[in-house]
C-alpha positions in Angstrom: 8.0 74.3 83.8 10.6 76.8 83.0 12.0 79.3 85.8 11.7 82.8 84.6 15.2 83.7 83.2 16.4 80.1 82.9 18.0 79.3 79.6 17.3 76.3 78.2 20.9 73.9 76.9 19.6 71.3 73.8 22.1 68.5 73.3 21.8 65.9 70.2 22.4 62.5 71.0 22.8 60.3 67.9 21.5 62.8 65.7 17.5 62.2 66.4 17.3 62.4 70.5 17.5 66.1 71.3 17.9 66.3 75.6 17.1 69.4 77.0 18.4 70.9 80.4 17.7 74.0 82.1 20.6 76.3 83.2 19.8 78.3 86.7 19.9 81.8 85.9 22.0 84.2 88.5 18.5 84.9 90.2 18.6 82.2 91.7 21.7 82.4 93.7 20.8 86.3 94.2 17.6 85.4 96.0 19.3 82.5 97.9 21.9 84.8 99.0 19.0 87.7 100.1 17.1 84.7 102.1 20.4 84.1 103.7 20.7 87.5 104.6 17.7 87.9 105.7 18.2 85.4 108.4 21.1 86.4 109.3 19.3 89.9 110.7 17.0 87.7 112.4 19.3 85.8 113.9 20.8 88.8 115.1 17.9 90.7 115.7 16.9 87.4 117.9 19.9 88.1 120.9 19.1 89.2 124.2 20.2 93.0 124.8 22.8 91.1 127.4 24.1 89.3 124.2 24.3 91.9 122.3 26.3 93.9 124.5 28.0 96.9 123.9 28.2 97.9 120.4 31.5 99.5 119.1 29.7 102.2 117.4 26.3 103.9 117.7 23.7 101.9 117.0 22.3 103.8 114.3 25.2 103.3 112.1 25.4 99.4 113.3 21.9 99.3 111.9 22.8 101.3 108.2 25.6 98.6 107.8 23.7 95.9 108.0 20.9 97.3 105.9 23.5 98.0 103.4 24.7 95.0 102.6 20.8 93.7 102.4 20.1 96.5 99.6 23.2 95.9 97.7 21.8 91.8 97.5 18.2 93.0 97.2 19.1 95.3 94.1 21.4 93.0 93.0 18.3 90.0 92.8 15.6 92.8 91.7 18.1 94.3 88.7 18.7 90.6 87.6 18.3 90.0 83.8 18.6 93.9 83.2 20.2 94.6 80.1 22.8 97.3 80.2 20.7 100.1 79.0 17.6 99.8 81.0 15.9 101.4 83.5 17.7 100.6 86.9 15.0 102.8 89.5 12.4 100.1 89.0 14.7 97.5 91.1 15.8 99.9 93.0 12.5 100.9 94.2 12.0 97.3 94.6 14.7 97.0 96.3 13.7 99.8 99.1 10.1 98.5 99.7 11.2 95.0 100.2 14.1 95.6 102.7 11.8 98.5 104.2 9.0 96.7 104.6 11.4 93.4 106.0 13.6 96.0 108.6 10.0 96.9 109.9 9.0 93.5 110.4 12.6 92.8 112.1 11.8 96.5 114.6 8.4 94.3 115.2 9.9 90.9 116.2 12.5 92.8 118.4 9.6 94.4 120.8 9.2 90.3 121.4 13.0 89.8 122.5 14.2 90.4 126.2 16.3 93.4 126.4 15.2 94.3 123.0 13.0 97.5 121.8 11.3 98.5 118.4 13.0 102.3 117.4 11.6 104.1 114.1 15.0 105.7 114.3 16.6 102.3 113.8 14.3 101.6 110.7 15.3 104.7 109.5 18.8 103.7 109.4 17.9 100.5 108.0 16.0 102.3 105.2 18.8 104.3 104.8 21.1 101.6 104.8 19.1 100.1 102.1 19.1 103.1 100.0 23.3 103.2 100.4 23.4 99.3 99.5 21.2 99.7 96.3 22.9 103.3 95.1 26.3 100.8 95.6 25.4 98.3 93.4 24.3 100.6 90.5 27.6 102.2 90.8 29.7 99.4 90.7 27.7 97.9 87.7 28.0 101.1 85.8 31.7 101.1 86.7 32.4 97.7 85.9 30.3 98.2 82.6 32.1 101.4 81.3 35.3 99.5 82.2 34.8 96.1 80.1 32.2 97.2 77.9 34.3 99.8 76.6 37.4 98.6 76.9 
């Protein structure tokens, strides 16, 4: 069966055997790269509050970098396959609600780690994160498509 958004590569052998391959669409390596991501924040999210240490910033802001960087992969996987004119707030929604609903999660597992303590102001700056990293990623794609589609 067919991945959604593969393309399908048709090579003749001997002109009567046709061989068909599929090509892995970008989605794939998007959603790799969010799964990665993803546990990466759990790994994180797993250290003691001794291992953590001191942070060199507030950790409000530690927490809207990280989420940033999840929204900018989770838009980018969500968007995939998006033609250049089309709506981009569906993904982007998409986006929100799936890194939203996975910070919560994370503020959940943390009340389960020593040293460690659930905070609805640190989801808040996840879902704000996630809202930066998403905004990001429809501004770099309109940039770079202004820039090469126009010449």
């Amino acid at each position: 069966m067919q991945a959604e958004g593969a393309k399908t590569i048709k090579v003749r052998v001997r002109n009567h055997t046709t061989l068909s391959f599929y090509k892995r669409s970008p989605m794939h390596k998007s959603f790799l790269l969010c799964l990665i991501y993803a546990g990466l924040i759990f790994f994180f999210s797993s250290l003691t509050g001794t291992e953590v240490g001191q942070l060199p910033t507030s950790d409000f802001i530690m927490h809207g970098m990280e989420y940033t960087g999840f929204g900018f992969l989770l838009y980018w996987w969500r968007s995939n396959g998006l033609k250049i004119d089309e709506d981009k707030m569906r993904p982007f929604f998409q986006a929100v609600a799936i890194g939203s609903i996975y910070a919560a999660t994370d503020e959940f597992h943390q009340g389960f780690v020593p040293g460690r303590t659930p905070d609805i102001r640190d989801w808040t700056a996840d879902t704000i994160g996630l809202i930066l990293g998403a905004g990001i990623f429809i501004l770099a794609r309109f940039v770079w498509q202004r820039r090469y589609r126009h010449g």
